[in-house]
C-alpha positions as CSV (number, residue, x, y, z in Angstrom):
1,X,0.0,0.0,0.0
2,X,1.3,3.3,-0.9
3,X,2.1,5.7,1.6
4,X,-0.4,8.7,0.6
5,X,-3.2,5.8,1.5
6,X,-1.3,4.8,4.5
7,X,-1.3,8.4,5.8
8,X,-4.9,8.6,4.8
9,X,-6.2,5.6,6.8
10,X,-3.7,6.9,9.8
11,X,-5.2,9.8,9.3
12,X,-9.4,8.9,9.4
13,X,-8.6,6.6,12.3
14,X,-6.8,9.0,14.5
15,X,-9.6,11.2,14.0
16,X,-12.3,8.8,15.2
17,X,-9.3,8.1,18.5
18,X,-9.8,11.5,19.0
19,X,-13.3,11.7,19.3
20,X,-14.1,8.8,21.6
21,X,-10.7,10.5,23.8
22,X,-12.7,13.8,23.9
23,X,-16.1,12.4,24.5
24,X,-15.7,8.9,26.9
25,X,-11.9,8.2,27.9
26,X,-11.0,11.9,29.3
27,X,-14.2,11.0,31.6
28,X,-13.2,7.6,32.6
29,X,-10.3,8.5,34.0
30,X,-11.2,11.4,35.3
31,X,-13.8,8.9,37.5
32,X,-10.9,6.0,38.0
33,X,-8.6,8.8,39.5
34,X,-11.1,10.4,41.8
35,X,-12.1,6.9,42.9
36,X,-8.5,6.3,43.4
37,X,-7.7,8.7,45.2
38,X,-10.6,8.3,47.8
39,X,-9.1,4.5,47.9
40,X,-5.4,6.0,49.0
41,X,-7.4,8.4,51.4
42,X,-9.4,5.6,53.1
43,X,-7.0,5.6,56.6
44,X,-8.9,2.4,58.3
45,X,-8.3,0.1,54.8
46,X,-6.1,-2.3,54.9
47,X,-3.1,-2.4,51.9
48,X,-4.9,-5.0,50.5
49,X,-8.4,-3.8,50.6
50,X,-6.6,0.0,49.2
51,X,-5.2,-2.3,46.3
52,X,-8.2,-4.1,45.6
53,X,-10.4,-0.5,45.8
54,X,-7.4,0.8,43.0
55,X,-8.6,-2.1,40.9
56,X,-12.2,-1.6,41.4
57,X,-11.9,1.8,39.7
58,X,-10.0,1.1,37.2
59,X,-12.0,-1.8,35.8
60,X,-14.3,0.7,33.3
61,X,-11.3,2.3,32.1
62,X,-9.4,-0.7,31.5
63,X,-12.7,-2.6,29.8
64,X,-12.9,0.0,27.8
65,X,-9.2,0.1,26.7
66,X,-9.3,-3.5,26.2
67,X,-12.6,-3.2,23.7
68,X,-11.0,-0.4,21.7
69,X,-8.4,-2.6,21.0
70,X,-9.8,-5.3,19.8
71,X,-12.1,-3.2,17.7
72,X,-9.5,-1.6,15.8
73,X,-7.4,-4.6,15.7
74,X,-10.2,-6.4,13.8
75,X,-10.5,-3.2,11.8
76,X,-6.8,-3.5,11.1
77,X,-7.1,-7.4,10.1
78,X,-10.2,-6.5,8.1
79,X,-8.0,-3.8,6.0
80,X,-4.9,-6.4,5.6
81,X,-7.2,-9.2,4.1
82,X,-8.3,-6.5,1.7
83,X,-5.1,-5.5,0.6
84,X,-3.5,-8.8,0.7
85,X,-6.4,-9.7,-1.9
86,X,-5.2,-7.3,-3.9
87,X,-1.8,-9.0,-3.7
88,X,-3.1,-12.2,-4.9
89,X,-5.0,-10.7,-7.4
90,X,-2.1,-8.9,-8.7
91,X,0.1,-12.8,-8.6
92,X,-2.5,-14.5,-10.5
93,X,-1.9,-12.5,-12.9
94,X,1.5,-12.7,-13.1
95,X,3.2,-14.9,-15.6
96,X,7.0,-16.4,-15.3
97,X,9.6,-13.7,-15.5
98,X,7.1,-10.6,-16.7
99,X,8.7,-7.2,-17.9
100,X,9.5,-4.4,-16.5
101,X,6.5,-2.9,-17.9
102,X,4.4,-5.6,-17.1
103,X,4.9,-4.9,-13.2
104,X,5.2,-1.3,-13.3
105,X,1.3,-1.7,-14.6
106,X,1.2,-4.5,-11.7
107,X,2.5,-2.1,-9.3
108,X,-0.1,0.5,-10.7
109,X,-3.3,-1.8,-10.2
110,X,-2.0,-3.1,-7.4
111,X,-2.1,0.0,-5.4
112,X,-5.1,1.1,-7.4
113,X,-6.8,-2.1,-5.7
114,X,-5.1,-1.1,-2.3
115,X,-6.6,2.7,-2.4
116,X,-9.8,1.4,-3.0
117,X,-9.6,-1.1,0.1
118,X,-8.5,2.0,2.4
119,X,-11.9,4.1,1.3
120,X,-13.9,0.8,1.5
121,X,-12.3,1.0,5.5
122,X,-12.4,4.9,5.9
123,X,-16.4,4.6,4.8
124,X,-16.8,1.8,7.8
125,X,-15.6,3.8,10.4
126,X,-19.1,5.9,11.1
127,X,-20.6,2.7,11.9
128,X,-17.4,1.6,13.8
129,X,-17.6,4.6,15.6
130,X,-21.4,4.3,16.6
131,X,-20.8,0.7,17.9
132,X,-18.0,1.7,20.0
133,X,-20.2,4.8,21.6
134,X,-22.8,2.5,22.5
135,X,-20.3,0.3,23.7
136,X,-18.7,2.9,26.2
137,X,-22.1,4.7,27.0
138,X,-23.3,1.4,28.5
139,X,-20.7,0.3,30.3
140,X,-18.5,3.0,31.7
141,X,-19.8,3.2,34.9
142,X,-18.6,1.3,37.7
């Protein structure tokens, strides 16, 4: 994949990051630190019940963390299938030893193919970004 449509789909996803930063994680651990911190100020806990208080508040943060990630690394599969049908696409058509001119029209529909998987992607990520609202909406509380 070329690198103006690797900087595009960098560039679409960190946008959508952004977002659900701004509108959900900021929040989150906002929450997890002001739990935390009445965990640490807690004078009759015991180490272990502080510790276990620390975890307690952290769990919708880290949930969420945990979803995002798989999310986008099933986004990120979902992209390299694409492209790596392009790929094979491309080698099928192939022959033994082709000429220079024959892969530099390869190379040419081969990122033509690859551009077209990255605006397939970019178009999915409204829906992506939807799932994962409702996602966090519904479970970032404690």
């Amino acid at each position: 994949m070329g690198e103006a449509a690797n900087q595009k789909i960098n560039n679409a996803v960190m946008k959508i990051m952004v977002d659900i930063d701004k509108q959900f994680l900021r929040k989150m651990q906002a929450d997890m630190h002001r739990c935390s911190v009445k965990c640490c100020e807690n004078k009759d806990a015991t180490m272990e019940g502080v510790q276990e208080c620390l975890e307690v508040c952290s769990a919708p943060f880290m949930r969420a963390q945990k979803y995002l990630q798989m999310e986008f690394e099933q986004y990120q599969t979902r992209l390299q299938r694409c492209v790596l049908d392009c790929n094979d696409e491309i080698k099928d058509k192939m022959g033994v030893n082709p000429k220079q001119s024959d892969m530099d029209a390869y190379t040419r529909q081969f990122e033509s193919c690859a551009e077209k998987c990255v605006d397939k992607h970019i178009a999915l990520l409204p829906t992506l970004f939807q799932k994962i609202k409702k996602y966090l909406s519904d479970n970032s509380s404690y």
